[in-house]
MDAnalysis code that builds the backbone (N, CA, C; Angstrom):
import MDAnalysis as mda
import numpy as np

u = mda.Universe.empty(483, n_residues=161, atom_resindex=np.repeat(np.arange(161), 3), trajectory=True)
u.add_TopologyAttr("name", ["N", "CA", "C"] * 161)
u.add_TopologyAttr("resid", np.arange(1, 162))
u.add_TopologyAttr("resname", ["UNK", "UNK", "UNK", "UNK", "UNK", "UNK", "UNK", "UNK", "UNK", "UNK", "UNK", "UNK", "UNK", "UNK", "UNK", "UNK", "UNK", "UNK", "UNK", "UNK", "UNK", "UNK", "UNK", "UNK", "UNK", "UNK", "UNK", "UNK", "UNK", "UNK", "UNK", "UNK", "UNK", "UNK", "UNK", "UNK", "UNK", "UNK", "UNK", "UNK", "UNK", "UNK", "UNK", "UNK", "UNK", "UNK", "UNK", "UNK", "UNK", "UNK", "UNK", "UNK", "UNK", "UNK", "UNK", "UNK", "UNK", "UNK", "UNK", "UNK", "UNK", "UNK", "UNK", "UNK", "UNK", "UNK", "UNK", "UNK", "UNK", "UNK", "UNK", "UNK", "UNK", "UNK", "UNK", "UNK", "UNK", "UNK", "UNK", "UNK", "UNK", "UNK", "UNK", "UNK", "UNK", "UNK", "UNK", "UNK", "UNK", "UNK", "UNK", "UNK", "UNK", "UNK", "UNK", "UNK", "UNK", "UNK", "UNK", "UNK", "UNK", "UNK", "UNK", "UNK", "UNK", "UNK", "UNK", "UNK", "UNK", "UNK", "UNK", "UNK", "UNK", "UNK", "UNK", "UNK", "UNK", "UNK", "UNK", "UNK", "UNK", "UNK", "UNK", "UNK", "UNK", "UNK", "UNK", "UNK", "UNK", "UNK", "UNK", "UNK", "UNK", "UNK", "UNK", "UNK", "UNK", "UNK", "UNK", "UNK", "UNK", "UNK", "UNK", "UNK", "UNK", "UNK", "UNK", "UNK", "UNK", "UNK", "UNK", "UNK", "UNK", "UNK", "UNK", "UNK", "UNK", "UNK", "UNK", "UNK", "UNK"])
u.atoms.positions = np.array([
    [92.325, -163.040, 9.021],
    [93.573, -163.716, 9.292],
    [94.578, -162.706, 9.822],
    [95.314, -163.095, 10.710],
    [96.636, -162.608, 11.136],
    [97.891, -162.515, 10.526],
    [98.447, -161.517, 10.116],
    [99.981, -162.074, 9.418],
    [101.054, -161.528, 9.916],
    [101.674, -162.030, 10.038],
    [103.383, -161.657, 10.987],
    [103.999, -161.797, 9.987],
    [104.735, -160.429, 9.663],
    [106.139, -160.694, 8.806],
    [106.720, -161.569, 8.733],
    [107.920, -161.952, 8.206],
    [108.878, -162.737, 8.315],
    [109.802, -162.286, 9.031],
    [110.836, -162.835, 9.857],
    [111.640, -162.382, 10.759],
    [112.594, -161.731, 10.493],
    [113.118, -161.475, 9.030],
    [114.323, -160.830, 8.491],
    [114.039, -160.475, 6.870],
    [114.538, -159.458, 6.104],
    [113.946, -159.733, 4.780],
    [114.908, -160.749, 3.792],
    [115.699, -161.058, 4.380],
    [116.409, -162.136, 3.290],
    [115.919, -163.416, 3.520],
    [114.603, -163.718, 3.998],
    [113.754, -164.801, 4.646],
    [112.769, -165.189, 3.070],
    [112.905, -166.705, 2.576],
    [112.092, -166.394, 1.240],
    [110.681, -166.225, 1.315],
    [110.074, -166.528, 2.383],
    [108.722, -166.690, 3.416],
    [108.310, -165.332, 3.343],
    [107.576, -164.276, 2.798],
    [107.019, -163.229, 3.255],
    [106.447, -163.196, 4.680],
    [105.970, -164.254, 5.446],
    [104.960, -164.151, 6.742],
    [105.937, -165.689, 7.427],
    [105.831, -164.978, 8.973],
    [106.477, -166.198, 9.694],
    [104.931, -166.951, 10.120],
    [104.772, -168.305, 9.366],
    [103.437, -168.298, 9.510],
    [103.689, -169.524, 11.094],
    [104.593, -169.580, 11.418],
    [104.244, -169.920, 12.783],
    [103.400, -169.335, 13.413],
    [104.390, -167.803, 14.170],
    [103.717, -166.866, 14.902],
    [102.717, -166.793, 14.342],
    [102.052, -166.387, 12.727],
    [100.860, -165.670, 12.746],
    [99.831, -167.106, 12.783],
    [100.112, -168.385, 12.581],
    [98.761, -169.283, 13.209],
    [98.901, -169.287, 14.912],
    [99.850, -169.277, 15.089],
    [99.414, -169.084, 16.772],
    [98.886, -167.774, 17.388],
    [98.923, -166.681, 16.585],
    [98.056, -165.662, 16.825],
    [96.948, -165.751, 16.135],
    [96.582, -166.367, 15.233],
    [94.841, -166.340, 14.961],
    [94.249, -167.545, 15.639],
    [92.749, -166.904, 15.746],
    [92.431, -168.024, 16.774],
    [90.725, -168.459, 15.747],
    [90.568, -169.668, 16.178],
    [89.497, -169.748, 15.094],
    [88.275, -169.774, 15.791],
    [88.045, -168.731, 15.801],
    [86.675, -168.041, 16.400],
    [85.768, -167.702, 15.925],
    [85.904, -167.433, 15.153],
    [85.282, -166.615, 13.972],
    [83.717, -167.818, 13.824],
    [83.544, -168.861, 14.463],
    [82.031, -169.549, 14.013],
    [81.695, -169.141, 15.643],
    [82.353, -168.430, 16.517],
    [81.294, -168.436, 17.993],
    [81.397, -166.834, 17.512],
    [81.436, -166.174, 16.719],
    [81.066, -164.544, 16.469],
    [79.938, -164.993, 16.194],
    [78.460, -164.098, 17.449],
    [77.608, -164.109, 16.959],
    [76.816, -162.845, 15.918],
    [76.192, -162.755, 15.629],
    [75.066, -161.873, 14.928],
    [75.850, -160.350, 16.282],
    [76.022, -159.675, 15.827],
    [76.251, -158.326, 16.751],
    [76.290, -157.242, 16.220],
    [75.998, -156.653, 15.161],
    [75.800, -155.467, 14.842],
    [77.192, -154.577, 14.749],
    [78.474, -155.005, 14.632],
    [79.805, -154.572, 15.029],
    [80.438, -154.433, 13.615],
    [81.070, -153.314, 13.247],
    [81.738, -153.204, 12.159],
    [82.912, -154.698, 12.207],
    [82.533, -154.883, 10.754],
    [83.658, -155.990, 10.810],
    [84.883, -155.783, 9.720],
    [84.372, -155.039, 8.834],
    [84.847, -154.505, 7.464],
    [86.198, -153.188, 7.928],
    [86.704, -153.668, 8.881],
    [88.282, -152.822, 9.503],
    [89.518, -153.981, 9.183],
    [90.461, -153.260, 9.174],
    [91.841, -153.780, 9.215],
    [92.862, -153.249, 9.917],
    [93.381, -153.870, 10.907],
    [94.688, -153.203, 11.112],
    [95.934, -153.537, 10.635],
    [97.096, -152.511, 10.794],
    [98.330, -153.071, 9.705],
    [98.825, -151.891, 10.670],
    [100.319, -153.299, 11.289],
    [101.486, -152.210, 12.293],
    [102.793, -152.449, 11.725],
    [103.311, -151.816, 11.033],
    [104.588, -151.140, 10.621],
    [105.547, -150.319, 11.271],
    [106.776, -151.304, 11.645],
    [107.950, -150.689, 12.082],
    [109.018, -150.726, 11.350],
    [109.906, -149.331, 11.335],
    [110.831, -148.985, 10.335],
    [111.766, -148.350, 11.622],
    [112.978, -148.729, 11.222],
    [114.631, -148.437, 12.172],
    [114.784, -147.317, 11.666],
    [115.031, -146.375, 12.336],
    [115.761, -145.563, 12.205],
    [117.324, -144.927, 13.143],
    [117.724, -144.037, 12.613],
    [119.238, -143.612, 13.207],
    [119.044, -142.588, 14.086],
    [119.380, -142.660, 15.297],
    [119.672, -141.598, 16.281],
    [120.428, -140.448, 15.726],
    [120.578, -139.397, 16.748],
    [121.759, -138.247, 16.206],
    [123.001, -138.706, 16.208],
    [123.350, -139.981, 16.354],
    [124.732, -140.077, 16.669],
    [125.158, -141.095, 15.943],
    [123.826, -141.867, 14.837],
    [124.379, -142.603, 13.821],
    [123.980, -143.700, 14.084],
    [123.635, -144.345, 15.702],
    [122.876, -145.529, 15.906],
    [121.889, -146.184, 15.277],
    [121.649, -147.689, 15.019],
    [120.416, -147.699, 14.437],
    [119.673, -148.969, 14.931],
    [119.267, -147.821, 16.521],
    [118.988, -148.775, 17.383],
    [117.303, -148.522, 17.950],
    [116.719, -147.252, 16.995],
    [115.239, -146.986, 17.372],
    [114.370, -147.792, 16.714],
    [113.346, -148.018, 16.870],
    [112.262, -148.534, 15.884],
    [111.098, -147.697, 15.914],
    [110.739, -146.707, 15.050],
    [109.075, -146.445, 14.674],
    [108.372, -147.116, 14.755],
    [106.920, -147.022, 15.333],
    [106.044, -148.145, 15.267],
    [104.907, -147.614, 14.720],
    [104.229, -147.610, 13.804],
    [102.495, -147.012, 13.370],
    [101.556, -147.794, 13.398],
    [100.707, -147.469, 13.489],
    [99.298, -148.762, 13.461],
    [98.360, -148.007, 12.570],
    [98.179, -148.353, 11.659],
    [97.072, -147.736, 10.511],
    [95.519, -149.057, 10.433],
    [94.564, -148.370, 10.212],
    [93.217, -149.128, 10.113],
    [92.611, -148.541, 9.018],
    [92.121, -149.218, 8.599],
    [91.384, -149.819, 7.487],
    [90.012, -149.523, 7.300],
    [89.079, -148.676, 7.111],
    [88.117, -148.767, 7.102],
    [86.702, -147.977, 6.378],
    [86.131, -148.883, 5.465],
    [85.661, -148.315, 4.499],
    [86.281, -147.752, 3.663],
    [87.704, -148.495, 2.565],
    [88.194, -148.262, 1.784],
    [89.155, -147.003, 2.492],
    [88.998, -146.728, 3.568],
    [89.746, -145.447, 3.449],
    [91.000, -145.804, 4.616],
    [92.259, -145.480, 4.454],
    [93.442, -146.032, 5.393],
    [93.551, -144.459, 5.998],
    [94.261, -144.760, 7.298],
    [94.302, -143.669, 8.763],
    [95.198, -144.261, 9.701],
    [95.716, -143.418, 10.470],
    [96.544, -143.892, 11.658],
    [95.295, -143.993, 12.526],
    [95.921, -144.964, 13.013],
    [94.720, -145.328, 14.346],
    [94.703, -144.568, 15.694],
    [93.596, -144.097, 16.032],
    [93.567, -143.060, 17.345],
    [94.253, -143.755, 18.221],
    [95.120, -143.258, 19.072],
    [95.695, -143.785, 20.192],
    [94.447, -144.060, 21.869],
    [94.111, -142.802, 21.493],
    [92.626, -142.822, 22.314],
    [93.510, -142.211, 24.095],
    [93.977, -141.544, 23.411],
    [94.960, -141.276, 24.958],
    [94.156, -140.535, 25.743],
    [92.802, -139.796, 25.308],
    [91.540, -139.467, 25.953],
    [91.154, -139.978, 26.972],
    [91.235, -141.524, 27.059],
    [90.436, -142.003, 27.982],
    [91.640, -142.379, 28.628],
    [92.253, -143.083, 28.614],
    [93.593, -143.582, 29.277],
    [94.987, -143.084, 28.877],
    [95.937, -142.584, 29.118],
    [97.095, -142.358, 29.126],
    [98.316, -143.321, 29.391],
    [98.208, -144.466, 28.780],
    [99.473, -144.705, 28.992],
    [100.694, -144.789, 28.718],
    [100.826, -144.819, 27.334],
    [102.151, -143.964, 26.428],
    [101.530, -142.971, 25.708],
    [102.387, -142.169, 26.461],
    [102.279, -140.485, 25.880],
    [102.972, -140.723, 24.155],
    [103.796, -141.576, 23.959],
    [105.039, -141.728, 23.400],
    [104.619, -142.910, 22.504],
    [103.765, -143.419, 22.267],
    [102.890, -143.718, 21.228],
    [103.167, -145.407, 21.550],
    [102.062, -145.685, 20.374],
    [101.591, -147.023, 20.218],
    [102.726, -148.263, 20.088],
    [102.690, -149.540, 20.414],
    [103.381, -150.866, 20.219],
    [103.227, -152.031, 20.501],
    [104.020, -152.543, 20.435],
    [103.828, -153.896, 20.862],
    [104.697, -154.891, 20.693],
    [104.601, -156.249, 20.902],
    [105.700, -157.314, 21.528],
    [106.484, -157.081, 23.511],
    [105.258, -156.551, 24.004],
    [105.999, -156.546, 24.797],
    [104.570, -156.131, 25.852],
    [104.907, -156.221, 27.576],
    [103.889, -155.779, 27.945],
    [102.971, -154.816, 28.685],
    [104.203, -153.669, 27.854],
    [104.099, -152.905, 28.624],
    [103.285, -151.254, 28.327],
    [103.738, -150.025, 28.427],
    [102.109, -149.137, 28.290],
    [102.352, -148.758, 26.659],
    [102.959, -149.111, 25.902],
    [102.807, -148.672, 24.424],
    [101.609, -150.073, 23.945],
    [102.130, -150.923, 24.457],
    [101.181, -152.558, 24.238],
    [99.828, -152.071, 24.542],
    [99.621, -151.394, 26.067],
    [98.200, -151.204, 26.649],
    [97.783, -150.301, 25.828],
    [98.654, -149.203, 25.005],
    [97.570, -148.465, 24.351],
    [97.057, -148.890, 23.018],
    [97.732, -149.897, 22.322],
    [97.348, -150.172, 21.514],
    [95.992, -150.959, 21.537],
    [95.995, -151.847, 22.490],
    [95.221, -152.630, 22.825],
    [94.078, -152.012, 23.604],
    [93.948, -150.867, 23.842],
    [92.835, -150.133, 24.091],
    [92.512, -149.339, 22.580],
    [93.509, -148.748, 21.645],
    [92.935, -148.099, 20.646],
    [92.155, -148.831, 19.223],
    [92.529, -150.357, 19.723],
    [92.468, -151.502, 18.496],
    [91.134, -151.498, 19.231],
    [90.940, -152.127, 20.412],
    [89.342, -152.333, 20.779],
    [88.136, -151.136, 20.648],
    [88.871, -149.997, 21.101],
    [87.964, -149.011, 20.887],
    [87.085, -148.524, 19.024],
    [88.475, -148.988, 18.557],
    [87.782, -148.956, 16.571],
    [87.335, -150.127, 16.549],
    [86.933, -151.142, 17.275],
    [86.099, -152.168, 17.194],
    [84.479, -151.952, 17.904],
    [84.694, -151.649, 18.958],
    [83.360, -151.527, 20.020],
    [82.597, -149.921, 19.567],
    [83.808, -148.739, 19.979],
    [83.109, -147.263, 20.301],
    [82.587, -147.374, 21.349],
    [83.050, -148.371, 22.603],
    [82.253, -148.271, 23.768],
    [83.438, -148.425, 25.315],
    [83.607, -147.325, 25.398],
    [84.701, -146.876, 26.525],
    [83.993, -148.127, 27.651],
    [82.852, -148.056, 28.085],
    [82.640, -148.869, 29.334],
    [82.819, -150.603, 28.750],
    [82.790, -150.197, 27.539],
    [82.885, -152.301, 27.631],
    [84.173, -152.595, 27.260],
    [85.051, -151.731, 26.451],
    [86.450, -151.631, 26.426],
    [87.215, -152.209, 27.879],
    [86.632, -151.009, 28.683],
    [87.668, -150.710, 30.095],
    [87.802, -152.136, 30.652],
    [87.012, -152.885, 30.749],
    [87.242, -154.050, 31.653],
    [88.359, -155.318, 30.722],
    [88.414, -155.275, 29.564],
    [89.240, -156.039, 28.931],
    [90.123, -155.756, 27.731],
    [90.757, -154.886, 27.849],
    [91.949, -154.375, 27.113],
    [93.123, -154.971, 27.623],
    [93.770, -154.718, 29.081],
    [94.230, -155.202, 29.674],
    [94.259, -157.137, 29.543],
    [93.694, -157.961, 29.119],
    [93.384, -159.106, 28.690],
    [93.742, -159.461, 27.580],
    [93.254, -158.080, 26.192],
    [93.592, -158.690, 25.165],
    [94.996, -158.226, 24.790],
    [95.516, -157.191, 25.339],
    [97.027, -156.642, 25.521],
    [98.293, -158.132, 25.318],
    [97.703, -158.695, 26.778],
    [98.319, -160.456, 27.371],
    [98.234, -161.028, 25.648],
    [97.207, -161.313, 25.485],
    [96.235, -162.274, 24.655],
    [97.028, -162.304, 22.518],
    [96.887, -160.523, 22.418],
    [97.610, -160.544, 21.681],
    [98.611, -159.453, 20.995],
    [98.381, -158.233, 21.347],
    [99.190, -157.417, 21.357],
    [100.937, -157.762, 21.456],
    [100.567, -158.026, 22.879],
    [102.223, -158.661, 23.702],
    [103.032, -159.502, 22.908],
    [102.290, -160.589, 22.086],
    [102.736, -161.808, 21.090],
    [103.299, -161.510, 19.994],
    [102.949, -160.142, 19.639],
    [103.337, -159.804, 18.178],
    [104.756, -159.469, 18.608],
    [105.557, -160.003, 17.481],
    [107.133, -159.938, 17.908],
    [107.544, -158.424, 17.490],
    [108.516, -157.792, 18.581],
    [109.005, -156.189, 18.734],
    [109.294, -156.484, 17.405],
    [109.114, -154.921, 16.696],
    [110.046, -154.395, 15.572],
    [109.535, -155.429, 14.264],
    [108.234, -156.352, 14.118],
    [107.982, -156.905, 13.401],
    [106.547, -155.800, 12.252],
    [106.730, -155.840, 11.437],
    [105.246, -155.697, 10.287],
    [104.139, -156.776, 10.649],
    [102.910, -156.157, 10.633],
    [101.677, -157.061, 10.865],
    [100.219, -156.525, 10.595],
    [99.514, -157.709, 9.901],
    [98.461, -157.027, 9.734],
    [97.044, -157.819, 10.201],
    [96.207, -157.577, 10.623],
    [94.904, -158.293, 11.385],
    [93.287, -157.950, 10.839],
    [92.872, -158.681, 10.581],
    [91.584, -158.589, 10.451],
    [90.384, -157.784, 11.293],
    [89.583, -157.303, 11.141],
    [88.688, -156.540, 12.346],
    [87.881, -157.942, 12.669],
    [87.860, -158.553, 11.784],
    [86.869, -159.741, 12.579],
    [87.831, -160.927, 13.608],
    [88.308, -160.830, 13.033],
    [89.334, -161.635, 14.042],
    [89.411, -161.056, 15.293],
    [89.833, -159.632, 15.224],
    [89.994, -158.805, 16.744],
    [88.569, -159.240, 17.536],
    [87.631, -158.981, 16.352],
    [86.327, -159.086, 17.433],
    [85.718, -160.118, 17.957],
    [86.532, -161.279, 16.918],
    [86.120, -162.409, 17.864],
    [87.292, -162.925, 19.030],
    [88.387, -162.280, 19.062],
    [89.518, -162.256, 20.285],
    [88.740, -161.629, 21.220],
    [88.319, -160.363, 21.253],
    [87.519, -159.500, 21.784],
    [86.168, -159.935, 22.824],
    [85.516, -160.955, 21.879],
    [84.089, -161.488, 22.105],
    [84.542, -162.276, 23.191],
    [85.859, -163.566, 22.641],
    [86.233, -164.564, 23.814],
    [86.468, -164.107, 25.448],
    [87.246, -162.742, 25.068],
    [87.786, -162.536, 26.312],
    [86.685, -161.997, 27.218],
    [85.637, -161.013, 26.603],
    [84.461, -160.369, 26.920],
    [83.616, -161.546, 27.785],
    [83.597, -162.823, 27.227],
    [82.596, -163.795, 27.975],
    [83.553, -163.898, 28.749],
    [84.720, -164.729, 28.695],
    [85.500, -165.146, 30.189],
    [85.516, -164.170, 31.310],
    [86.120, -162.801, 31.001],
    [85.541, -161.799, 32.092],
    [84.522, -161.715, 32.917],
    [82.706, -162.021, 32.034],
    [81.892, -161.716, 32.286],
    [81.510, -163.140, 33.137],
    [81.970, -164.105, 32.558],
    [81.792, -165.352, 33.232],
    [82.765, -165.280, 35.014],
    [84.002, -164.913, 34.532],
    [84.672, -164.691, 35.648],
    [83.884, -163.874, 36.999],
    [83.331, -162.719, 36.580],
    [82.357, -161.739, 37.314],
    [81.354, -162.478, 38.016],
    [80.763, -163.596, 37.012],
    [79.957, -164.111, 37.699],
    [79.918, -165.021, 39.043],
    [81.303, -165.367, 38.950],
    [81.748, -166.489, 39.887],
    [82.228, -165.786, 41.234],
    [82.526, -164.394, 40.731],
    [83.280, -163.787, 41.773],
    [82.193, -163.570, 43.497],
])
């Protein structure tokens, strides 16, 4: 399951469960048999902080994963692609979104060539959706069946091309 904070903390709702049912998608019965770690979590945490001048107009963003009992910041993976030097995010669609959405798929797959063709997809799909400056946390199976969907439409797309 997907969970989106609540939009403010004086909200009695811990999770705005709008956003987070319109970000899970129920896929999870076309995940087939694949041999893919499923036993991951991700969890993105943003905290405000104050400029030098007293503003408190930045937001931190971290993305920590889950896996095998053991919690980690998640590789950015700026190895293969570079697109925020300046780290990971999201709600938006632009290169902090793309890296996340390449470093979330890559702790799913470990496979740079099947990554490359649809990161960019799941960025759109769900990265982008998660609201700026919000707490959130996601399932690895969920990603992989976001992952799986977009993987066939691509591949289907290819075919037509």
């Amino acid at each position: 399951m997907i969970h989106i904070a609540a939009p403010d903390q004086s909200s009695q709702e811990l999770t705005n469960l709008i956003v987070s049912k319109r970000l899970s998608h129920s896929l999870l019965d076309s995940v087939p048999e694949h041999g893919l770690p499923t036993s991951i979590a991700f969890a993105g945490y943003a905290v405000w902080r104050r400029e030098e001048n007293g503003d408190a107009n930045l937001a931190d963003e971290q993305v920590f994963v889950v896996r095998d009992s053991q919690v980690r910041f998640l590789n950015p993976r700026n190895d293969l692609m570079n697109h925020s030097p300046d780290g990971l995010s999201w709600g938006y669609g632009g290169s902090g979104a793309a890296q996340l959405a390449l470093a979330m798929l890559m702790e799913i797959f470990n496979d740079w060539e099947r990554v490359r063709p649809i990161y960019q997809r799941f960025k759109e799909h769900f990265v982008a959706r998660i609201p700026q400056s919000t707490n959130w946390t996601a399932d690895g199976i969920d990603i992989l069946a976001m992952a799986l969907a977009i993987e066939r439409h691509h591949r289907l797309g290819s075919l037509l091309d």
